[in-house]
C-alpha positions in Angstrom: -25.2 -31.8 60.8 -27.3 -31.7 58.0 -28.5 -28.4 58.4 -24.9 -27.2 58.7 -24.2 -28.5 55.3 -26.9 -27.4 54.0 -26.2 -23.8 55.3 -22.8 -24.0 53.7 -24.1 -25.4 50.1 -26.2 -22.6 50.4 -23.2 -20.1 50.9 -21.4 -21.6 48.5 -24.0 -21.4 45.7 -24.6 -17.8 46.6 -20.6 -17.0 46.5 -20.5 -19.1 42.8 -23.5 -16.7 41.6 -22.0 -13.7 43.0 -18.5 -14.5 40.9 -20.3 -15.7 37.7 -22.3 -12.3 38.0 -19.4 -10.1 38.4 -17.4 -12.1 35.5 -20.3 -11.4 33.4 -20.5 -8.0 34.6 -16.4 -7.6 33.4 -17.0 -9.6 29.8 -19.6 -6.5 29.1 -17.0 -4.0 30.3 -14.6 -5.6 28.2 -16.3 -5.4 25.1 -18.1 -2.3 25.8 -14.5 -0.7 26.0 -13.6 -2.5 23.0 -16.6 -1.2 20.7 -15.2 2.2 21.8 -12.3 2.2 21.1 -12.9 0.7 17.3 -15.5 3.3 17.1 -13.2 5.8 18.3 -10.5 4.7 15.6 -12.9 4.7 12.9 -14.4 8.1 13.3 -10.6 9.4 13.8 -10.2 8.0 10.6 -12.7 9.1 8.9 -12.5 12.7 10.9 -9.1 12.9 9.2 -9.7 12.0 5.5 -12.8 14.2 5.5 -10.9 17.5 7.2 -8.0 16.8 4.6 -10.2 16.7 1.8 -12.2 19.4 3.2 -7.8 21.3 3.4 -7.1 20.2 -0.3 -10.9 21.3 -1.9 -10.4 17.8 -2.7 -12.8 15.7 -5.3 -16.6 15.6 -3.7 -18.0 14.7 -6.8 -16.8 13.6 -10.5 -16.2 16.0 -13.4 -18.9 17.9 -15.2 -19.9 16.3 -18.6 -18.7 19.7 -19.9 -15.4 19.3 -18.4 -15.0 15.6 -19.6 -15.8 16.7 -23.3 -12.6 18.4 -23.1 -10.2 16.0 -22.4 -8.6 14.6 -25.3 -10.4 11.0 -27.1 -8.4 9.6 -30.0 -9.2 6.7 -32.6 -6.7 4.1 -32.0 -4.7 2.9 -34.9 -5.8 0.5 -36.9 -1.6 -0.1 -37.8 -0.6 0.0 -34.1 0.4 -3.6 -32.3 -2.7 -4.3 -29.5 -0.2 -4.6 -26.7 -1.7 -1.2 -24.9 -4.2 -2.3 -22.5 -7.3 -0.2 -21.0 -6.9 -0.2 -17.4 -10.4 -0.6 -16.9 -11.9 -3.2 -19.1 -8.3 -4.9 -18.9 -9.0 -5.4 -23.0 -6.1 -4.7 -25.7 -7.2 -1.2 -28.1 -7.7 -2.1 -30.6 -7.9 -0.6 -34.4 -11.2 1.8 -34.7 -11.5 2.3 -30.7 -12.2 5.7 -29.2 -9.9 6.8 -26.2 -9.4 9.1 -24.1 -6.1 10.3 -22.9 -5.9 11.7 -19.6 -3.8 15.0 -19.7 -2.0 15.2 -16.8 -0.7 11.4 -16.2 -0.9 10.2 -20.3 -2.7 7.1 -19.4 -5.0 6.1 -21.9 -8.6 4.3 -21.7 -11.6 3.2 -23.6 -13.9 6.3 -23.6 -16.8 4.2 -22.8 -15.1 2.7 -20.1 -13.6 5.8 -18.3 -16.2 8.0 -18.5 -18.4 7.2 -16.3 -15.6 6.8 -13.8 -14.7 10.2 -14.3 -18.3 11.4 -14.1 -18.4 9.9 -10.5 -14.2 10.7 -9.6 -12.1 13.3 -11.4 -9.0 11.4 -11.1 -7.2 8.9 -13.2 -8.3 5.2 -11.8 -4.6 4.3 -11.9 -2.6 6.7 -10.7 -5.1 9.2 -9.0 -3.9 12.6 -10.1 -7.0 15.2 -11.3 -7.9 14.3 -14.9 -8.5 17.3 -15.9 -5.2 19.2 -14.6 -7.1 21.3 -12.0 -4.8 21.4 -8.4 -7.2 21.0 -5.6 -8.3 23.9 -4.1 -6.3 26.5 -6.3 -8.4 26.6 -9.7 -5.4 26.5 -11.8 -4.3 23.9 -14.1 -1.0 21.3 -14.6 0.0 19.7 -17.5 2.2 16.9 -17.8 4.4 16.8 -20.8 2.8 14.0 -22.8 3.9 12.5 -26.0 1.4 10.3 -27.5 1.3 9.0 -30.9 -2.1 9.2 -32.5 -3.8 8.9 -35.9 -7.1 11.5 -35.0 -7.5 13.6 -32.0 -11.1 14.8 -31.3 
């Protein structure tokens, strides 16, 4: 009788490491599908954004420090209240501070503190239209129609 039970702990042992080997087996088939399928998503994602820009002649690189020269920088007013913030530095202008106006949007920043935004991303930080008025793609140029009260325009 002994033997008999022992024959059938035996089987039992061998059915218990056959399931935990095939559960195993499924766990890895699991997550192997899973790792797909985010890997999938992500390169469809970033498939998409790069053919788009790649459609649009979008922004690869910053502006030239030619073509950031000529966007308009102004000297804020020493009479004006502080309440205009830069975007960037999240500081008030204040009397004396060079800025530069973005042309297409009117938003307004330390020069100091755009600049090398612009140098790295032609677009405004807040809004993300071109800086300098090019349309993507097409060479030519948009202006928005900008009022801006300034003492000195360089």
């Amino acid at each position: 009788m002994t033997v008999r039970l022992l024959s059938v702990a035996a089987q039992v042992t061998a059915a218990a490491a056959a399931v935990s080997a095939a559960m195993l087996l499924a766990g890895v088939g699991v997550l192997v599908v899973l790792h797909v399928c985010t890997v999938g998503k992500a390169f469809r994602r970033w498939s998409t954004a790069t053919s788009a820009r790649d459609r649009s002649g979008g922004p690869s690189h910053g502006l030239s420090p030619d073509r950031l020269q000529r966007l308009p920088c102004y000297e804020f007013g020493a009479g004006r209240d502080g309440t205009l913030d830069c975007a960037v530095c999240l500081e008030s202008f204040r009397g004396g501070d060079r800025c530069r106006l973005l042309p297409t949007c009117g938003h307004s920043f330390h020069a100091q503190c755009v600049d090398p935004w612009l140098l790295t991303a032609p677009v405004c930080p807040i809004c993300r239209r071109r800086a300098d008025g090019r349309s993507p793609g097409t060479g030519r140029t948009h202006q928005a129609h900008v009022r801006f009260d300034v003492d000195r325009v360089s």
